[in-house]
FIKOLZA-1660 file (N, C-alpha, C; in steps of 0.1 Angstrom, whole numbers, plus 5000, padded with zeros to 4 digits):
% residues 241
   i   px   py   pz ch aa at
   1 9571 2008 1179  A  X  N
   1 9566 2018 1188  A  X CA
   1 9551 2016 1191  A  X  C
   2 9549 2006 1202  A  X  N
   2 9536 2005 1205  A  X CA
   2 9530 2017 1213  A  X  C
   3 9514 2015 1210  A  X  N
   3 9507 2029 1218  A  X CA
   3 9508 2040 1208  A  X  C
   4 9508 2040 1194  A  X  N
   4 9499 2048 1190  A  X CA
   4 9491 2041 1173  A  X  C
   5 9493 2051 1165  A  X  N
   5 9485 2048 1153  A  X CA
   5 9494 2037 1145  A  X  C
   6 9487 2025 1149  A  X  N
   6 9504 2012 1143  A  X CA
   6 9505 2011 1127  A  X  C
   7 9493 2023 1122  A  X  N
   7 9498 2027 1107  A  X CA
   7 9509 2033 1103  A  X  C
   8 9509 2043 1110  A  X  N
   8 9519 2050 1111  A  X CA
   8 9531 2042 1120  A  X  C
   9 9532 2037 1125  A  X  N
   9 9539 2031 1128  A  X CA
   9 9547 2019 1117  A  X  C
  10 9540 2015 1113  A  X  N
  10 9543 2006 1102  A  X CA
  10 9548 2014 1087  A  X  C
  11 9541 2026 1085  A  X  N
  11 9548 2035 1074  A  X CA
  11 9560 2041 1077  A  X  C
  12 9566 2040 1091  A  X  N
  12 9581 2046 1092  A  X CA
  12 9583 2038 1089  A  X  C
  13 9584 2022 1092  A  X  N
  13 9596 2013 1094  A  X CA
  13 9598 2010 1079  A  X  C
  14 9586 2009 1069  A  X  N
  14 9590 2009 1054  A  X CA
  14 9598 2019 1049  A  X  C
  15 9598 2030 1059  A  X  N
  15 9609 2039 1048  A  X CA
  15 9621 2038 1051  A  X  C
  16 9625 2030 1062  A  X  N
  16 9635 2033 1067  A  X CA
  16 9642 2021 1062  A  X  C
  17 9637 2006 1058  A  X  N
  17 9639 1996 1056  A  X CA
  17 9652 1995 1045  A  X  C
  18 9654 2001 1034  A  X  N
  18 9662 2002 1021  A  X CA
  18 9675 2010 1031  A  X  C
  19 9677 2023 1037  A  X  N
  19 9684 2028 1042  A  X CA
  19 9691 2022 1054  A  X  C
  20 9681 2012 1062  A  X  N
  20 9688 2007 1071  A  X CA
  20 9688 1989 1070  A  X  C
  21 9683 1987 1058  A  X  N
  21 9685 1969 1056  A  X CA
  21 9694 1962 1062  A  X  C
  22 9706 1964 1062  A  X  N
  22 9715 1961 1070  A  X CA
  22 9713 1954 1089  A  X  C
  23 9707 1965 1092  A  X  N
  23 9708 1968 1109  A  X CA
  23 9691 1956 1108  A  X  C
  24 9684 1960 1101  A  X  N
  24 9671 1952 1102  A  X CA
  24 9673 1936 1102  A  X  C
  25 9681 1934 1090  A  X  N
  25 9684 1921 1089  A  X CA
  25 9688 1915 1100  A  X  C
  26 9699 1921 1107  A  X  N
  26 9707 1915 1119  A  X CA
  26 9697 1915 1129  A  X  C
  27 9687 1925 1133  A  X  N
  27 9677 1924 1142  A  X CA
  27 9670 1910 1143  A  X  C
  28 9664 1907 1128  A  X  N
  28 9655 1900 1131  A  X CA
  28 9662 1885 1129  A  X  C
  29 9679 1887 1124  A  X  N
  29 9682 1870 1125  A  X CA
  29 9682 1870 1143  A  X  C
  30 9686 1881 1153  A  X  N
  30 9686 1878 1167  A  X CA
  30 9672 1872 1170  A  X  C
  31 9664 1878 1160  A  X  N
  31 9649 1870 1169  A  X CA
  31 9647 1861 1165  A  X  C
  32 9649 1854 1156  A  X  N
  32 9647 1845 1149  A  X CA
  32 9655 1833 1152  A  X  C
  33 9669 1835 1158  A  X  N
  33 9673 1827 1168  A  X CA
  33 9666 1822 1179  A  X  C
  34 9663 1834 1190  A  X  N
  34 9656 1831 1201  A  X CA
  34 9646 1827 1199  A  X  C
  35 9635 1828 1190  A  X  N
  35 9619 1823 1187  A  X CA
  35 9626 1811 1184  A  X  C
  36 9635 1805 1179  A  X  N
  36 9639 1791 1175  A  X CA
  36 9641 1782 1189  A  X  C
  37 9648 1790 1194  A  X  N
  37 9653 1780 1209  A  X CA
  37 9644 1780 1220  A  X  C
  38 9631 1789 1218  A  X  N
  38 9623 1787 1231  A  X CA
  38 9614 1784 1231  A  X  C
  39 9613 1782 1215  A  X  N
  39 9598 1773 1207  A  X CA
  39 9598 1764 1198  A  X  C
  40 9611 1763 1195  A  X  N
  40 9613 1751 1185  A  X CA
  40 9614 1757 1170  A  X  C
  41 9621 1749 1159  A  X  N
  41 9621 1753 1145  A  X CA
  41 9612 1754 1139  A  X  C
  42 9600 1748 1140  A  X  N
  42 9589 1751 1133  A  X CA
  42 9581 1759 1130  A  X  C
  43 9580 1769 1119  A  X  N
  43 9572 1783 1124  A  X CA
  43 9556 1779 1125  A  X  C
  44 9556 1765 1116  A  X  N
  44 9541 1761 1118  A  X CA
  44 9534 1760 1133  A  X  C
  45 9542 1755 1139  A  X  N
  45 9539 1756 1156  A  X CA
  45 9542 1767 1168  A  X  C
  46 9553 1772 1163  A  X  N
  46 9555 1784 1169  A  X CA
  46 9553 1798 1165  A  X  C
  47 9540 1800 1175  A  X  N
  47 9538 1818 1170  A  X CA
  47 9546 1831 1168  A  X  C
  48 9556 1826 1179  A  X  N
  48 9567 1837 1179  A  X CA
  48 9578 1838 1167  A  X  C
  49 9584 1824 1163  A  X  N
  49 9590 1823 1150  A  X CA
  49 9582 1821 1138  A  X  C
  50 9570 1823 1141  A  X  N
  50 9557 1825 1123  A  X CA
  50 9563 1841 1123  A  X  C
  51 9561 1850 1126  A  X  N
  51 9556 1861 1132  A  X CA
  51 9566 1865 1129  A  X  C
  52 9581 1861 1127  A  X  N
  52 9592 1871 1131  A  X CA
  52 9598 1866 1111  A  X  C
  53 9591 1852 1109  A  X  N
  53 9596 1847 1099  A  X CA
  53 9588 1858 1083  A  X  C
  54 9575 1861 1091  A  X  N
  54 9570 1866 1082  A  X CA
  54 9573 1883 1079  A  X  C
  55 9579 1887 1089  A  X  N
  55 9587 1895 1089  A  X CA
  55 9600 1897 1084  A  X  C
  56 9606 1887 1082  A  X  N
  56 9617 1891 1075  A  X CA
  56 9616 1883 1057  A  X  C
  57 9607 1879 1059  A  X  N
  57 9599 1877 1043  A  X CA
  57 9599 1892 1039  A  X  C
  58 9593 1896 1043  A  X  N
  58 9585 1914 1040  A  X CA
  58 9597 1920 1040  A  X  C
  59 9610 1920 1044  A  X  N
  59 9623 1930 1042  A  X CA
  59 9625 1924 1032  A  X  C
  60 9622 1910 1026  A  X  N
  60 9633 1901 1015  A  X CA
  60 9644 1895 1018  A  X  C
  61 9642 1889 1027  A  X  N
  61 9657 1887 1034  A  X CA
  61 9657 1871 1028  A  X  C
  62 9669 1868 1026  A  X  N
  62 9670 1854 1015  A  X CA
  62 9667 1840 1027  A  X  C
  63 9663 1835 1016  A  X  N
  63 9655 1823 1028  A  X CA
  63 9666 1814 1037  A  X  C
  64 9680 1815 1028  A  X  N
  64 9690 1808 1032  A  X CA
  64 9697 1812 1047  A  X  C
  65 9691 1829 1048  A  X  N
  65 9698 1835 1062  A  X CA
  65 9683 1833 1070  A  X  C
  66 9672 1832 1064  A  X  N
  66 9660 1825 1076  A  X CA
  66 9662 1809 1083  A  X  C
  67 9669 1798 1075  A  X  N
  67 9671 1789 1077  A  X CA
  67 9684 1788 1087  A  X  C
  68 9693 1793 1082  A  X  N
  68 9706 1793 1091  A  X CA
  68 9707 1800 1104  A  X  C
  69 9694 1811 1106  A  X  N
  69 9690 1814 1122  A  X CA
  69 9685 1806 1132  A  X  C
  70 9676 1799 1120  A  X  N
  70 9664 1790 1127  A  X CA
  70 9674 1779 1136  A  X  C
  71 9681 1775 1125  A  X  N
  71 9696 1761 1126  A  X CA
  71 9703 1765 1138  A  X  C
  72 9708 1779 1142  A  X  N
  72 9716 1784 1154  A  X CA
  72 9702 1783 1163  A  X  C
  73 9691 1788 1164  A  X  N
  73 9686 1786 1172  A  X CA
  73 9680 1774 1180  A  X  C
  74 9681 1765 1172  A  X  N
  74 9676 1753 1175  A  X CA
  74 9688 1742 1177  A  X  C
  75 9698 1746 1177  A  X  N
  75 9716 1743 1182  A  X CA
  75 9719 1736 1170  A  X  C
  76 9714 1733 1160  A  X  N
  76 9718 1726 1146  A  X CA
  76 9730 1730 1141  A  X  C
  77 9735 1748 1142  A  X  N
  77 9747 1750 1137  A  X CA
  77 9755 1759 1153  A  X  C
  78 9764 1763 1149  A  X  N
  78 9771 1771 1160  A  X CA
  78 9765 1787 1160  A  X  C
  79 9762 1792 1169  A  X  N
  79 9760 1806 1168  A  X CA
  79 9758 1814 1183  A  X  C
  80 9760 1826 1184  A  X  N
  80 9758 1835 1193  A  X CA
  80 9748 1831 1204  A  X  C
  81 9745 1836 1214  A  X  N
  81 9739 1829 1227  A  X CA
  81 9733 1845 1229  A  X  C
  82 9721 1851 1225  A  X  N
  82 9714 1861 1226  A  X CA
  82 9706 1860 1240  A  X  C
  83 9705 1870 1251  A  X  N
  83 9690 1870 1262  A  X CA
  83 9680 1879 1259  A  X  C
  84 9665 1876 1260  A  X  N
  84 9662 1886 1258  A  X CA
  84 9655 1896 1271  A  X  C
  85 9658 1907 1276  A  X  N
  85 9654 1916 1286  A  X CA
  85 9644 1926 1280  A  X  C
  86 9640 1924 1289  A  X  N
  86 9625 1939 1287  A  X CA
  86 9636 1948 1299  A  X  C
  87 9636 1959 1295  A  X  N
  87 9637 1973 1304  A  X CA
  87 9625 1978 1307  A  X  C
  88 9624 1984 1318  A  X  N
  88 9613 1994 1321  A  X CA
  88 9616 2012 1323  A  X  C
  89 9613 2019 1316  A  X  N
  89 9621 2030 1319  A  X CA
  89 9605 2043 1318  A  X  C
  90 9610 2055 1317  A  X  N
  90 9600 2072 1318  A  X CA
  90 9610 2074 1311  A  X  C
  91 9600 2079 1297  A  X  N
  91 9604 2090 1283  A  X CA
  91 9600 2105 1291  A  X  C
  92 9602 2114 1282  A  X  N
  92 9601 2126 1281  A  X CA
  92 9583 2123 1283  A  X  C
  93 9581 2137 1296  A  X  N
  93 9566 2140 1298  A  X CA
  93 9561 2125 1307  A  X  C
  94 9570 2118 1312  A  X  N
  94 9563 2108 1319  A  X CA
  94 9559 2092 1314  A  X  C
  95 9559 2096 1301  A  X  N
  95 9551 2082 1293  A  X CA
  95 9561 2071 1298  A  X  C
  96 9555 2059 1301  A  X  N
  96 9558 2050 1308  A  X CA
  96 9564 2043 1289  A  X  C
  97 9576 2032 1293  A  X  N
  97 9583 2025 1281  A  X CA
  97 9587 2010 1286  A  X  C
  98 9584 1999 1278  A  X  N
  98 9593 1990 1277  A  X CA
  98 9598 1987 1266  A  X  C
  99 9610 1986 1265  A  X  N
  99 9621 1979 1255  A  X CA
  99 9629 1967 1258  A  X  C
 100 9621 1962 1248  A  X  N
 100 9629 1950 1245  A  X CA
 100 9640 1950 1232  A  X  C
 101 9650 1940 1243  A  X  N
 101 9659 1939 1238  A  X CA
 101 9666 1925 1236  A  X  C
 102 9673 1921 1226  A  X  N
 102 9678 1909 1225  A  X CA
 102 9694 1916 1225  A  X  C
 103 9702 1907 1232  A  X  N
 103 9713 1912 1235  A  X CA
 103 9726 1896 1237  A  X  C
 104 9744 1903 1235  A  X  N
 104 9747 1893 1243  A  X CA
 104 9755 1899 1252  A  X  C
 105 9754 1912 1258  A  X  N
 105 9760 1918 1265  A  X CA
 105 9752 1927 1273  A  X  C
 106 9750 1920 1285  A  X  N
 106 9734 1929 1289  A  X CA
 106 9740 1945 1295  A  X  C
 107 9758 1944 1297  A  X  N
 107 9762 1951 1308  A  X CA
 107 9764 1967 1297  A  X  C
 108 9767 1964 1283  A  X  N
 108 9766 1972 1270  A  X CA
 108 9751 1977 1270  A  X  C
 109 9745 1967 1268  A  X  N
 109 9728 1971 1259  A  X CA
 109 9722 1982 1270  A  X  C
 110 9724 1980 1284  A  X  N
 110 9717 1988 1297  A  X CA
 110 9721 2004 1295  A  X  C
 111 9737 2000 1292  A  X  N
 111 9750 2012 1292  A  X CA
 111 9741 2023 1287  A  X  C
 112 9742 2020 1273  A  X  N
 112 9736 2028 1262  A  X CA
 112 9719 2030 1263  A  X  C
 113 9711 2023 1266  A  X  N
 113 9698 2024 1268  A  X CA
 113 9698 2037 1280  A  X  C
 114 9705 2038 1287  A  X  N
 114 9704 2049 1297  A  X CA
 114 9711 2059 1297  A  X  C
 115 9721 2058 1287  A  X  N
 115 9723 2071 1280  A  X CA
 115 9716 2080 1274  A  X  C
 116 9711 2072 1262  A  X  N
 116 9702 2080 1258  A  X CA
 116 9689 2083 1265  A  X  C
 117 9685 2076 1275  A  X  N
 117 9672 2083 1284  A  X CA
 117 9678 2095 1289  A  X  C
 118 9688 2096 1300  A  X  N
 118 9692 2107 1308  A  X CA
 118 9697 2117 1296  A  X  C
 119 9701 2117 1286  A  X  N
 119 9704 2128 1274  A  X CA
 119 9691 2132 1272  A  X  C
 120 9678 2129 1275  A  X  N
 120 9667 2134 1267  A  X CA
 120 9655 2135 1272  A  X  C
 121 9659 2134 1288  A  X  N
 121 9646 2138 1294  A  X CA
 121 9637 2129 1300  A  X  C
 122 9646 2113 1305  A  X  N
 122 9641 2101 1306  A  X CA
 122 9651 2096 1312  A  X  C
 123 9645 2081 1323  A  X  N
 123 9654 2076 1331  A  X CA
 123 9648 2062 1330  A  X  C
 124 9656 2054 1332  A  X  N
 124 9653 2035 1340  A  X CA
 124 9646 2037 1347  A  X  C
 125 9635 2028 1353  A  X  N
 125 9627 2028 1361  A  X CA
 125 9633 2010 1369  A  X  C
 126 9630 2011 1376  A  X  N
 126 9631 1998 1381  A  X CA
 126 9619 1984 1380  A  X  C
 127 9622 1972 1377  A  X  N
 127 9613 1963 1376  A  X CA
 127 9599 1963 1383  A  X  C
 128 9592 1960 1372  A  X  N
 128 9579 1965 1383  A  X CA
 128 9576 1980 1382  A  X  C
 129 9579 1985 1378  A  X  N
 129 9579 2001 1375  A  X CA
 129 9567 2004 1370  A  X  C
 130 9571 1997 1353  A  X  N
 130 9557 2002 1348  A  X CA
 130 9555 1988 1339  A  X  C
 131 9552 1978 1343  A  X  N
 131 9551 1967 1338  A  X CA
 131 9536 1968 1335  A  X  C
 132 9530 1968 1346  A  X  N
 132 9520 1968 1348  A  X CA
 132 9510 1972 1341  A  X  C
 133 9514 1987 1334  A  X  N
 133 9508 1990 1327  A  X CA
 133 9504 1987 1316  A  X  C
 134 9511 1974 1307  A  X  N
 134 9513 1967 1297  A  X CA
 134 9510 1950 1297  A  X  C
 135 9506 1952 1280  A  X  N
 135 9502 1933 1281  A  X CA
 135 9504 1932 1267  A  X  C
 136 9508 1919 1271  A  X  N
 136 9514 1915 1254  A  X CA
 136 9500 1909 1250  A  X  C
 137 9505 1911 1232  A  X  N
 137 9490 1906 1225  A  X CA
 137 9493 1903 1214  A  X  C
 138 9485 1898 1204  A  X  N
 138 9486 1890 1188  A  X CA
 138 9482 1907 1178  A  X  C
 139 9493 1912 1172  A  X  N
 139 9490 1927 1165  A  X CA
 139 9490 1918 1151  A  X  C
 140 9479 1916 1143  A  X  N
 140 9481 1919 1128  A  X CA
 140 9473 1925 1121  A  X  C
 141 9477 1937 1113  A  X  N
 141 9476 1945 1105  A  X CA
 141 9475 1945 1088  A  X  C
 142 9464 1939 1085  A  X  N
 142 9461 1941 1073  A  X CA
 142 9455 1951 1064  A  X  C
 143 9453 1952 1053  A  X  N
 143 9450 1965 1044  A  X CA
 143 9437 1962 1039  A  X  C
 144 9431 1972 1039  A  X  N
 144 9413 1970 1036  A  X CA
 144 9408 1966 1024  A  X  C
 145 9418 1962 1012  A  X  N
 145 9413 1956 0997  A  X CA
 145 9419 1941 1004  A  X  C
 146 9420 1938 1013  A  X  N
 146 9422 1922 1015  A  X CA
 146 9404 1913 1019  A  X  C
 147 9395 1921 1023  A  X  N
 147 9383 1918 1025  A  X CA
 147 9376 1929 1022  A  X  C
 148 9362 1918 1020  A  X  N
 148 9352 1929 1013  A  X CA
 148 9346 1939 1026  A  X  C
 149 9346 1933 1035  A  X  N
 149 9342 1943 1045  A  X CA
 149 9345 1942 1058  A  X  C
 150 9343 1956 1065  A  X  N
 150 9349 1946 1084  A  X CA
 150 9339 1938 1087  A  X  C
 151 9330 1933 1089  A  X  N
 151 9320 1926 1092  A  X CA
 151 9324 1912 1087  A  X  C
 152 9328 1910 1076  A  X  N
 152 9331 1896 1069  A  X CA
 152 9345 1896 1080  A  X  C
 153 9352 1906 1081  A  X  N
 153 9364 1903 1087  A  X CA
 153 9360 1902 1105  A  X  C
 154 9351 1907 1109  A  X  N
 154 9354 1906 1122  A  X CA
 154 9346 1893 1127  A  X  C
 155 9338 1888 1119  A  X  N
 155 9331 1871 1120  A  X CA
 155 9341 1864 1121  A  X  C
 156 9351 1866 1109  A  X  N
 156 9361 1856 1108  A  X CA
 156 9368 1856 1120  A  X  C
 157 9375 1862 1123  A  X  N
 157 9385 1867 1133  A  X CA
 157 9380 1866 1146  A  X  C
 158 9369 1869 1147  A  X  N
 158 9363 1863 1166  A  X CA
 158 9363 1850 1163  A  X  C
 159 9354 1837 1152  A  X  N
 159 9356 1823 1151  A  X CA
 159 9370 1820 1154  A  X  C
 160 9376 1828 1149  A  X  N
 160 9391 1822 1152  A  X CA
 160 9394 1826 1164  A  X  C
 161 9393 1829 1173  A  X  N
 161 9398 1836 1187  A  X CA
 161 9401 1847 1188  A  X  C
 162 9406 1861 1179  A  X  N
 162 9409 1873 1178  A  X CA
 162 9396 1876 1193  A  X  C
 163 9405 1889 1192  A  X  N
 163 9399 1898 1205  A  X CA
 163 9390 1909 1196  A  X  C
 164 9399 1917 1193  A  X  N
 164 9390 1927 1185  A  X CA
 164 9397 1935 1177  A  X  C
 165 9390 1942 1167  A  X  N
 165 9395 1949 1154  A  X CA
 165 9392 1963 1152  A  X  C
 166 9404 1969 1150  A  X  N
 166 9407 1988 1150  A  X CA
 166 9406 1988 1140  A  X  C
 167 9393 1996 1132  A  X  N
 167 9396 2003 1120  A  X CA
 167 9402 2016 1113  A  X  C
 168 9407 2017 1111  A  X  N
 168 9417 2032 1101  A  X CA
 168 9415 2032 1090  A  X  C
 169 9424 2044 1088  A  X  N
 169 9421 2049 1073  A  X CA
 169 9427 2037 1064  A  X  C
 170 9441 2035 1071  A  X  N
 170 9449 2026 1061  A  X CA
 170 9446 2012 1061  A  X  C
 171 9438 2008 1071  A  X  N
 171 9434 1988 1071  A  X CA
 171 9427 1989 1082  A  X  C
 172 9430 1974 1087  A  X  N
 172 9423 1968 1099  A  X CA
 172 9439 1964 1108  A  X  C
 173 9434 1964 1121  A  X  N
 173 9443 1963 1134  A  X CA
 173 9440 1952 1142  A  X  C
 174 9442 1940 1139  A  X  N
 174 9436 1924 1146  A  X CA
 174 9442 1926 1162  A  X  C
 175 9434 1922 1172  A  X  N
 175 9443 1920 1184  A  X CA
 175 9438 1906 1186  A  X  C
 176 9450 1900 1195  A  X  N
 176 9445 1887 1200  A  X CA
 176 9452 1882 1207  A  X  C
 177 9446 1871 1220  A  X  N
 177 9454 1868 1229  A  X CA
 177 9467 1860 1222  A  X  C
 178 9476 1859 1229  A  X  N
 178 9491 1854 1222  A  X CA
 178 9491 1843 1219  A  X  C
 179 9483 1831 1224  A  X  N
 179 9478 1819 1224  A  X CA
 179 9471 1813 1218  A  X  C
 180 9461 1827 1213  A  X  N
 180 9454 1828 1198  A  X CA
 180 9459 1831 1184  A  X  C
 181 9469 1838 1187  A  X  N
 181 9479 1848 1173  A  X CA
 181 9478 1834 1163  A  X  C
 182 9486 1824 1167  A  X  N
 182 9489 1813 1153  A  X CA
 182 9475 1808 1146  A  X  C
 183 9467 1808 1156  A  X  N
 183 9451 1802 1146  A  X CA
 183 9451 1811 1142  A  X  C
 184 9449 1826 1144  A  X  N
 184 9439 1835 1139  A  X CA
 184 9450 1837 1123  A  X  C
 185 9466 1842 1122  A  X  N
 185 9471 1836 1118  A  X CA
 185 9468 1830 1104  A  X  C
 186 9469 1815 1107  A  X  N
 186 9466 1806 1101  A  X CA
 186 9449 1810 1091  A  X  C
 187 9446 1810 1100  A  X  N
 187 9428 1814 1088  A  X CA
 187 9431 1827 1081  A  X  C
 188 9437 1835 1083  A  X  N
 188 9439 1845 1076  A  X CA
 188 9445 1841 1063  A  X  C
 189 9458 1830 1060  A  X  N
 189 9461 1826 1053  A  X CA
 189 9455 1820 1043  A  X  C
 190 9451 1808 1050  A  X  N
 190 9441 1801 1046  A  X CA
 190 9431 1806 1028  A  X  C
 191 9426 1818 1045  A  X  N
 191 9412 1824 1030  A  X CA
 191 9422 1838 1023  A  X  C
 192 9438 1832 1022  A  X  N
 192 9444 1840 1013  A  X CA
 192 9447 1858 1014  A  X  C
 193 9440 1858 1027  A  X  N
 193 9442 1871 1036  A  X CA
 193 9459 1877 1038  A  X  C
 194 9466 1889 1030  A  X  N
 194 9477 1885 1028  A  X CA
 194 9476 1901 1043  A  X  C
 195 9489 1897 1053  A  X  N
 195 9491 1904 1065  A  X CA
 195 9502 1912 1061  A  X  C
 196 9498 1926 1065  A  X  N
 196 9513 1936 1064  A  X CA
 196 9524 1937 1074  A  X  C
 197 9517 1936 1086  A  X  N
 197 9526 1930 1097  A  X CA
 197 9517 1924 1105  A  X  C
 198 9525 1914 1114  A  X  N
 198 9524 1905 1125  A  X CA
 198 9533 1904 1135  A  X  C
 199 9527 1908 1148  A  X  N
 199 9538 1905 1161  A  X CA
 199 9533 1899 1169  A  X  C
 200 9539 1898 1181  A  X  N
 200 9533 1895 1194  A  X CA
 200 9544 1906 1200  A  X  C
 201 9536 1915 1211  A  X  N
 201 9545 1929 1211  A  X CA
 201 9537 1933 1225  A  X  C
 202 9544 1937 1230  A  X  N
 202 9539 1950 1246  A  X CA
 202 9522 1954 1239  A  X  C
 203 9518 1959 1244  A  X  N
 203 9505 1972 1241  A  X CA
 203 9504 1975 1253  A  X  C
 204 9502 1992 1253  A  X  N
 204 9494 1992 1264  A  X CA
 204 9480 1991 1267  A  X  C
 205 9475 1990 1281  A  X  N
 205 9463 1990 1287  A  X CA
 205 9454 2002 1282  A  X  C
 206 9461 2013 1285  A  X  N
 206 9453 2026 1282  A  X CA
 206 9466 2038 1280  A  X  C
 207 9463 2049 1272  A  X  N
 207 9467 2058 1270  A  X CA
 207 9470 2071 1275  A  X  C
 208 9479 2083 1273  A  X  N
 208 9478 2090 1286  A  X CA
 208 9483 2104 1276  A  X  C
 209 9477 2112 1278  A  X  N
 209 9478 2127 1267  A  X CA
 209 9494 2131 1269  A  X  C
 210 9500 2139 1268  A  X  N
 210 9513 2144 1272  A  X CA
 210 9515 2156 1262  A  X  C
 211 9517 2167 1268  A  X  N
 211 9524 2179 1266  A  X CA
 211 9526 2174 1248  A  X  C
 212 9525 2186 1239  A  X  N
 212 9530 2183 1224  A  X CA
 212 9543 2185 1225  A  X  C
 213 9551 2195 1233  A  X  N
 213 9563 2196 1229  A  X CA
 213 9573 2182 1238  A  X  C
 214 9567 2179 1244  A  X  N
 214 9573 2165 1252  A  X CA
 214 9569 2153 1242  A  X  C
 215 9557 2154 1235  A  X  N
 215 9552 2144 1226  A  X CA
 215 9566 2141 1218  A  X  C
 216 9567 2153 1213  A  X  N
 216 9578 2156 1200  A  X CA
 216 9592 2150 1202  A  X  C
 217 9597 2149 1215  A  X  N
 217 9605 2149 1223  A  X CA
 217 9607 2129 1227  A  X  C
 218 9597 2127 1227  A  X  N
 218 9593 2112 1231  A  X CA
 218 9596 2107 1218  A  X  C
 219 9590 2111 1209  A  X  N
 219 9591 2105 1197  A  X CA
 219 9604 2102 1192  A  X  C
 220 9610 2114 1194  A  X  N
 220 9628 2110 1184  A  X CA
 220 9631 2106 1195  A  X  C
 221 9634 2103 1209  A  X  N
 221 9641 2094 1219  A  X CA
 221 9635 2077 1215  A  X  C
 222 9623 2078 1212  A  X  N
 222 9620 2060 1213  A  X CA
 222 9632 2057 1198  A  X  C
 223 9625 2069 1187  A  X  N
 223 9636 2065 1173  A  X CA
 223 9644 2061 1173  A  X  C
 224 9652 2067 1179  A  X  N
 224 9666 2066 1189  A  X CA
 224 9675 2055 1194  A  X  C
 225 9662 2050 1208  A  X  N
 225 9667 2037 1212  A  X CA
 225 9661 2028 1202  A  X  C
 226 9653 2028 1194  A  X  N
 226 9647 2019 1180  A  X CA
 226 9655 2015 1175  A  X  C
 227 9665 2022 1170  A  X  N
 227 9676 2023 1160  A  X CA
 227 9690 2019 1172  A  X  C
 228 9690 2019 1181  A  X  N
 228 9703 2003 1189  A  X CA
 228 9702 1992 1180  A  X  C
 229 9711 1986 1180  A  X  N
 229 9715 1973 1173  A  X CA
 229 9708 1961 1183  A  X  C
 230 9708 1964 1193  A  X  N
 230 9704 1955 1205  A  X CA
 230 9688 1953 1208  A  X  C
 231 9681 1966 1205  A  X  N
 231 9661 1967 1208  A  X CA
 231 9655 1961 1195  A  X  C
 232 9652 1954 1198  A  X  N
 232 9641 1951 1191  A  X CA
 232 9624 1964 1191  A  X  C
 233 9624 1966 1203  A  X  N
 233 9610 1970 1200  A  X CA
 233 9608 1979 1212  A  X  C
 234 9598 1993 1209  A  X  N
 234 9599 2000 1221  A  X CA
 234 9580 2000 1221  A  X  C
 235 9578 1998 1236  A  X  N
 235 9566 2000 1241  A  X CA
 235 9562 2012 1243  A  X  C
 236 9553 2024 1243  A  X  N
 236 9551 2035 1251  A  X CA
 236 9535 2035 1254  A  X  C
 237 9529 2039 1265  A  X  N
 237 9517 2040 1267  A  X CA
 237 9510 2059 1265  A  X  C
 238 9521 2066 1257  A  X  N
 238 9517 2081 1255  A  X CA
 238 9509 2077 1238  A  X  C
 239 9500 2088 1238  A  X  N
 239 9490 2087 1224  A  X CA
 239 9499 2100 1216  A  X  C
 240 9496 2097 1204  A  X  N
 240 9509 2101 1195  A  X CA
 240 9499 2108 1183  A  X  C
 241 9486 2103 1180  A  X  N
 241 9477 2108 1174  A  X CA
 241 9464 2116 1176  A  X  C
% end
């Protein structure tokens, strides 16, 4: 759920991780396929399968089901033929959304995606809708006993190409162009910098207040479509904190 405090953002998905291991797992072997076939098996070279690999490190997912995606993805073994679609749609109160989705039934994943909008105070928008309002970027999120200070961190991280760094209560917020994500990445490793998460994901441009009780309302709908077997990831440009 991009567009708000990606601390909080990152502390639901840990709770929910043991209860929903299952559904996570299958998520991220879908990505893990497609980061395979559109960039190749190597996570060393490809930012999109570093990123999704390091990810399913952090649920514990056994290396033998990271290799056997990588394998379908890269046509080595037989496996599923996943697309991935961005939707553009309006949550509750207007906030503008994209969800992405990896799917292999686009005529299912849309079905249900707009169910649950029109149940809850939201609709599709059409392409072009609210694209605009959004840009993908390099998100990693480390915790503040990984460096002695932001300054040591934010030297590092511009040498490397990062854009710029959000501080919070709970760590540091790396942004960086997408093109940048694998160096910046990489030097993080390097000087042993261990990452709590890493994406390449929507963000929005800028933020937009919205009604509390529509806030409240936004929130369990994105949950919602979070929790499809088919989304990977919901974009919103409403502020949540």
């Amino acid at each position: 759920m991009s567009g708000h405090n990606k601390w909080a953002s990152i502390k639901h998905k840990k709770a929910a991780v043991d209860a929903k291991r299952g559904q996570l797992f299958s998520k991220v072997i879908k990505e893990i396929t497609v980061a395979a076939r559109l960039g190749g098996g190597d996570p060393e070279g490809n930012a999109r399968l570093r990123a999704v690999v390091l990810k399913a490190k952090e649920a514990n997912m056994p290396n033998v089901n990271i290799e056997r995606a990588i394998k379908k993805g890269t046509g080595e073994i037989a496996g599923e033929q996943y697309e991935e679609i961005n939707y553009e749609a309006y949550g509750p109160g207007g906030a503008a959304l994209i969800i992405t989705a990896l799917t292999d039934n686009k005529n299912r994943t849309v079905a249900e995606i707009r169910s649950m909008l029109t149940k809850n105070g939201g609709n599709m928008g059409e392409t072009g809708s609210v694209g605009w309002q959004f840009e993908k970027k390099g998100i990693i999120s480390i915790e503040k006993n990984q460096v002695k200070s932001e300054d040591e961190l934010m030297e590092l991280v511009l040498e490397a190409g990062g854009e710029d760094i959000v501080t919070e209560e709970e760590g540091y917020t790396i942004k960086t162009d997408p093109r940048d994500f694998l160096t910046v990445l990489n030097i993080l490793k390097n000087k042993n910098i261990a990452t709590v998460e890493a994406e390449i994901e929507f963000t929005a441009k800028n933020l937009i207040d919205i009604e509390p009780d529509k806030r409240e309302k936004l929130a369990r709908v994105i949950e919602m479509i979070e929790d499809n077997d088919d989304v990977q990831s919901v974009a919103c440009n409403a502020r949540f904190d």
